[in-house]
C-alpha positions as CSV (number, residue, x, y, z in Angstrom):
1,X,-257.2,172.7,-24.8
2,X,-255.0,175.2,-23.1
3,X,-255.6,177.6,-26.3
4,X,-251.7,177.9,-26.4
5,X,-250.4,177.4,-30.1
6,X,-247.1,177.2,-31.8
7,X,-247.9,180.0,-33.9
8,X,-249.1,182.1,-30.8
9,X,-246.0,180.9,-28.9
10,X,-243.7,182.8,-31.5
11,X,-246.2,185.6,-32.3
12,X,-246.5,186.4,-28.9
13,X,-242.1,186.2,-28.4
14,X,-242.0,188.5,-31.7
15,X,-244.1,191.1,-30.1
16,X,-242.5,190.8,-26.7
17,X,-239.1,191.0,-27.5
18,X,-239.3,193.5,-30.7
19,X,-237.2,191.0,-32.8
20,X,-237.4,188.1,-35.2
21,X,-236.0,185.0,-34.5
22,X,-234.6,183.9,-38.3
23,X,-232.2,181.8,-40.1
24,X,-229.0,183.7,-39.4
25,X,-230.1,183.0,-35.7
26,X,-228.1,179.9,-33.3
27,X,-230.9,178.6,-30.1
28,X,-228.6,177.3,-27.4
29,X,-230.8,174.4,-25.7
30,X,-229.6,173.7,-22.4
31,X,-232.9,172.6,-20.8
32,X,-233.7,168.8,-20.7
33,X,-236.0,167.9,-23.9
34,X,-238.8,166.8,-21.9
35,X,-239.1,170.1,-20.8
36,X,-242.0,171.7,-22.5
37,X,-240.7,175.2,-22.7
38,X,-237.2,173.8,-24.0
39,X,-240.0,171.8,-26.6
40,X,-241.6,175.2,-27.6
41,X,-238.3,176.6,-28.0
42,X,-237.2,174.1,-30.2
43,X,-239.8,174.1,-32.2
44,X,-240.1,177.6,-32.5
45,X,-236.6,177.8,-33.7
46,X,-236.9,175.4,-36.2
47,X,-240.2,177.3,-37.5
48,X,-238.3,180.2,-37.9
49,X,-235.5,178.3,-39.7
50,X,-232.6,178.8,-36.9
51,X,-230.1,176.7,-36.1
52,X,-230.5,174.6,-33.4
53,X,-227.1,173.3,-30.7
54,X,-227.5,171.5,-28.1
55,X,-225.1,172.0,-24.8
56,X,-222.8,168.9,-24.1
57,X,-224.8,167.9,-21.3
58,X,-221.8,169.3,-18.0
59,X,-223.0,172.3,-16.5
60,X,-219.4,173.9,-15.5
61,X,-218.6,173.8,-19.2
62,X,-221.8,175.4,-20.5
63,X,-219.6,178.4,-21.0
64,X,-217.1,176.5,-23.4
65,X,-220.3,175.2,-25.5
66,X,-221.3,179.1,-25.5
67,X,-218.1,180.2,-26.7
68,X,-218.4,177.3,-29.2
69,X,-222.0,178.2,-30.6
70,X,-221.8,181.5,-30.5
71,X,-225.8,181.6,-29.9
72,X,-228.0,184.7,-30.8
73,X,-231.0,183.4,-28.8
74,X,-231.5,182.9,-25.3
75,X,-234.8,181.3,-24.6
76,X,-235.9,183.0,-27.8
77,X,-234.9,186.7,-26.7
78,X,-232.2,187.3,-29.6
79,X,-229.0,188.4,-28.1
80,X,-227.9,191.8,-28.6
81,X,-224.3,193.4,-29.3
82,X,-224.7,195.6,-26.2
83,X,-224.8,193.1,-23.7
């Protein structure tokens, strides 16, 4: 047991980052699935009752499926006007 849970995966992302992820939140996932961080993402969004889109699979158009999504969370950092 690494002693790594869910619940201290988005605990420890609340506390990190100063900000909720909710349901008026979008999670681009870009990483392949089988990816266990892009796993921990996913199910850290859907926890927190975020919406979930997933990029069309071509790197040079992962701009377009930004634009598209309009995503508030990077990697569960929520996005912020400023930048």
């Amino acid at each position: 047991m690494h002693g790594l849970s869910i619940d201290r995966f988005i605990t420890d992302n609340h506390h990190r980052f100063g900000t909720a992820v909710g349901p008026d939140d979008t999670y681009l996932s870009f990483l392949p699935y089988a990816h266990v961080f892009e796993q921990l993402n996913c199910c850290s969004a859907l926890m927190a009752g975020a919406r979930i889109g997933c990029y069309a699979g071509e790197p040079l158009k992962l701009l377009d499926d930004m634009q598209l999504l309009k995503p508030t969370v990077r990697s569960l950092q929520k996005s912020s006007d400023d930048s």
